[in-house]
C-alpha positions in Angstrom: 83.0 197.8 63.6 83.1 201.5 63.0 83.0 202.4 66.0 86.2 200.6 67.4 87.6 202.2 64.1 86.9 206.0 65.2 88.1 204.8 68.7 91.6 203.8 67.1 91.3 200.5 67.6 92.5 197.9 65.3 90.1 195.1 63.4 92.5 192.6 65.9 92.2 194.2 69.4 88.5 194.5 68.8 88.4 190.9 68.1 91.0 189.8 71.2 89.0 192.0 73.5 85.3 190.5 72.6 87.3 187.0 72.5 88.5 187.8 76.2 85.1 188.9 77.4 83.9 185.8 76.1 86.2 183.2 77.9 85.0 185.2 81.1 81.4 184.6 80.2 82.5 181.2 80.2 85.1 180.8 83.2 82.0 182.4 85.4 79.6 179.6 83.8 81.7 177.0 84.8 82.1 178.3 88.1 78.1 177.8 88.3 77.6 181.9 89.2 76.2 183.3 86.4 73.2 181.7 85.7 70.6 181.3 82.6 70.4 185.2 82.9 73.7 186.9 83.8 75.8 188.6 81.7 79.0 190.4 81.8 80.7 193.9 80.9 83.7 194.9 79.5 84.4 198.6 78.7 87.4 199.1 76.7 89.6 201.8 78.2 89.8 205.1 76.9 86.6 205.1 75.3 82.6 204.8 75.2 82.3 201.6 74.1 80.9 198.1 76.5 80.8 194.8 75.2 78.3 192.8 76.7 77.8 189.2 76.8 74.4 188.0 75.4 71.2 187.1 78.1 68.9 184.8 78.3 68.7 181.4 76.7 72.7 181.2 75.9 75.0 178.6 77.4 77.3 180.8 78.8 79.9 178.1 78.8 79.4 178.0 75.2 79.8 182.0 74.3 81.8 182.9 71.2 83.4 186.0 70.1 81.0 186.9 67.6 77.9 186.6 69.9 79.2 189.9 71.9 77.1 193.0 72.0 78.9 196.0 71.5 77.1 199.2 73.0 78.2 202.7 74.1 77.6 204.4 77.0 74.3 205.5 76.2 72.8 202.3 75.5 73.1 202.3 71.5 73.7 199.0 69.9 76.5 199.2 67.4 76.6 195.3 67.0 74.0 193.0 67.2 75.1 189.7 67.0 73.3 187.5 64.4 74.6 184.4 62.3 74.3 180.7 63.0 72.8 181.8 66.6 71.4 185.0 66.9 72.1 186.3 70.3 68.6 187.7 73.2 69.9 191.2 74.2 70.7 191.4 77.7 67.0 192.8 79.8 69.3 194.5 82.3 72.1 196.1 79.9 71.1 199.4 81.6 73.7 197.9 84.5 76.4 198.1 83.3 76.3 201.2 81.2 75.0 202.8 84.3 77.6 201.4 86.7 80.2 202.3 83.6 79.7 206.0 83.1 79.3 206.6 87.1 82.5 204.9 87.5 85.0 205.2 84.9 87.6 203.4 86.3 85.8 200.2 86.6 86.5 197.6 83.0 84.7 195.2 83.9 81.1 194.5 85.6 79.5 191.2 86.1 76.0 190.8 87.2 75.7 187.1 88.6 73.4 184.8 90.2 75.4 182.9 92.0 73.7 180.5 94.4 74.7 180.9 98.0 75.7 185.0 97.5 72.1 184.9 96.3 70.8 183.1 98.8 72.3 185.0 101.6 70.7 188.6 100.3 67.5 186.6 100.1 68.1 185.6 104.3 68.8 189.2 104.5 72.3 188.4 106.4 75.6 191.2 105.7 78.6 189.3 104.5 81.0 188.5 106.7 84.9 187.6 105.7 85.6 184.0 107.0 88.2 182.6 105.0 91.4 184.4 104.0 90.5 185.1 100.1 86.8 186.6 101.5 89.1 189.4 102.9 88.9 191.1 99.7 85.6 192.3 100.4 87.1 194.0 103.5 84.9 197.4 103.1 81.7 195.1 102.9 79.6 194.4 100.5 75.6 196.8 100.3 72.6 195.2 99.3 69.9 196.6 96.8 66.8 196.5 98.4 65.2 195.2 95.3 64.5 192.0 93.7 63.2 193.4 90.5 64.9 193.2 87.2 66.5 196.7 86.0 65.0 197.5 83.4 64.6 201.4 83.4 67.7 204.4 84.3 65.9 205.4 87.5 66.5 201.6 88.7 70.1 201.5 87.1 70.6 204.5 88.6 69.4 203.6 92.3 71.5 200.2 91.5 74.6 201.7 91.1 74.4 204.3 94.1 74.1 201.5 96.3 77.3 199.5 95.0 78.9 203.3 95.7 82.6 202.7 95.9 82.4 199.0 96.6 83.5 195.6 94.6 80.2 194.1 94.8 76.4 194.3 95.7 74.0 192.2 96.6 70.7 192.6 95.0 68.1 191.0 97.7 66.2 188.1 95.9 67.7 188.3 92.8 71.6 187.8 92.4 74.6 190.3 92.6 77.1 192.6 90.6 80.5 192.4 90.8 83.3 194.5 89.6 86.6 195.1 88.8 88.7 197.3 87.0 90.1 194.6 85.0 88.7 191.3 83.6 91.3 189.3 85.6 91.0 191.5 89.1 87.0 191.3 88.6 87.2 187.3 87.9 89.3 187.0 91.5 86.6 188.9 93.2 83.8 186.8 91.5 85.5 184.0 92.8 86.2 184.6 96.1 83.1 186.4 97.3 80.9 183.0 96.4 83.4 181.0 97.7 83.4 183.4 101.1 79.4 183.2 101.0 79.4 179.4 100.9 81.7 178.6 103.5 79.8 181.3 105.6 76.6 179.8 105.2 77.9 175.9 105.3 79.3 176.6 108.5 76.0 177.9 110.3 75.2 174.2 110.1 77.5 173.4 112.1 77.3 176.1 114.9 78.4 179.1 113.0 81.0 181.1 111.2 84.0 182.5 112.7 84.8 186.2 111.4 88.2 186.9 110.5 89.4 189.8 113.0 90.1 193.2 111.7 93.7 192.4 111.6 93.6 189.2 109.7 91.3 191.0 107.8 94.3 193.9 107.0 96.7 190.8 106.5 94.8 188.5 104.5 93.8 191.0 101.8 96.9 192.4 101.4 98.0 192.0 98.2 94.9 190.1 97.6 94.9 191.3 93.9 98.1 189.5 93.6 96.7 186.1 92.3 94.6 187.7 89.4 96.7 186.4 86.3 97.1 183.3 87.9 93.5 182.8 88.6 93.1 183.2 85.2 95.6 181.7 83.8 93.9 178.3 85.4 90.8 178.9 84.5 91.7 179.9 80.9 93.2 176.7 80.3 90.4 174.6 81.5 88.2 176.8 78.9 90.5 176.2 76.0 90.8 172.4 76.9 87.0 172.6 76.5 87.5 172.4 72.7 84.6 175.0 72.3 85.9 177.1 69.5 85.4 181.0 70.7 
């Protein structure tokens, strides 16, 4: 924990922040978008440090507290949880320190596999906003022409370049990152671009999607950010009904 201490934090906001980063890690797993192999970022504001959520071969549903990762921007480990259930380092950490020092307003960076956002970089198709909450993504969402895992800087790097300014990327045949620049703002766009992707791809069975016009557009994501602490306010409460201590 020294390095939260040289960072001025206290032994308890070290221990709410890594406990808030966990019930993410598990709103997102029972949401069914992150996967066996996703994990998710938190950098605490003001200084060098990301938590990460552990990778493969955890229940994500199931993630505790003490099985966060805690590195710095250059990819040290400070904290390496062990215990009852020692914890596989995330492959693709290099994500999220990458996308974290490029953009330092960003708190929070998820890298999912949700099914039908994967599934529609896989069919190569652009998103398209066709339901009011999908209107987030109004300044589109890139793809990353490459399915490979990220496991080097030059990849990290070439990853983060293509999600630019943006709230999310698809990563073609291999999932997505999303962002936010708080857990709460990066949960509602986690949420609403699968749920956008699903209805988009549903409805091509059935002759096709309708895009939501540049206006409605402008007027449905308005304010769009305004439902965050609600969102996870819900969500929260179905993890704590759970009974899964964290």
């Amino acid at each position: 924990m020294d390095l939260f201490t040289e960072s001025g934090l206290s032994v308890d906001d070290a221990w709410a922040l890594r406990r808030k980063l966990a019930v993410m890690c598990r709103i997102v797993g029972l949401q069914g978008s992150i996967g066996l192999f996703g994990h998710i970022s938190l950098r605490v504001p003001g200084t060098a440090i990301v938590l990460i959520t552990p990778g493969a071969g955890s229940e994500k549903t199931e993630v505790r507290a003490d099985e966060i990762f805690v590195f710095d921007l250059d990819g040290k480990i400070h904290y390496h949880p062990g215990g009852d259930r020692p914890m596989q380092t995330p492959a693709e950490w290099r994500i999220h320190t990458q996308i974290h020092r490029d953009r330092p307003e960003i708190g929070c960076v998820a890298h999912l596999h949700a099914p039908a956002s994967t599934l529609l970089g896989i069919a190569n198709k652009p998103y398209a906003p066709v339901y009011s909450r999908g209107a987030l993504f109004k300044d589109g969402v890139p793809t990353w022409n490459n399915p490979r895992l990220v496991l080097n800087d030059e990849m990290a790097v070439s990853l983060s370049h293509a999600l630019g300014n943006k709230l999310a990327c698809q990563m073609r045949g291999h999932g997505s990152v999303v962002v936010g620049d708080t857990l709460e703002r990066a949960l509602v766009a986690c949420t609403y671009m699968e749920e956008n992707v699903r209805f988009q791809l549903d409805a091509e069975s059935i002759g096709g999607a309708v895009p939501l016009t540049d206006a409605e557009i402008d007027d449905c994501g308005r304010g769009a950010f305004g439902i965050a602490q609600r969102l996870w306010d819900f969500w929260e409460r179905r993890v704590v009904k759970g009974g899964i201590p964290l």
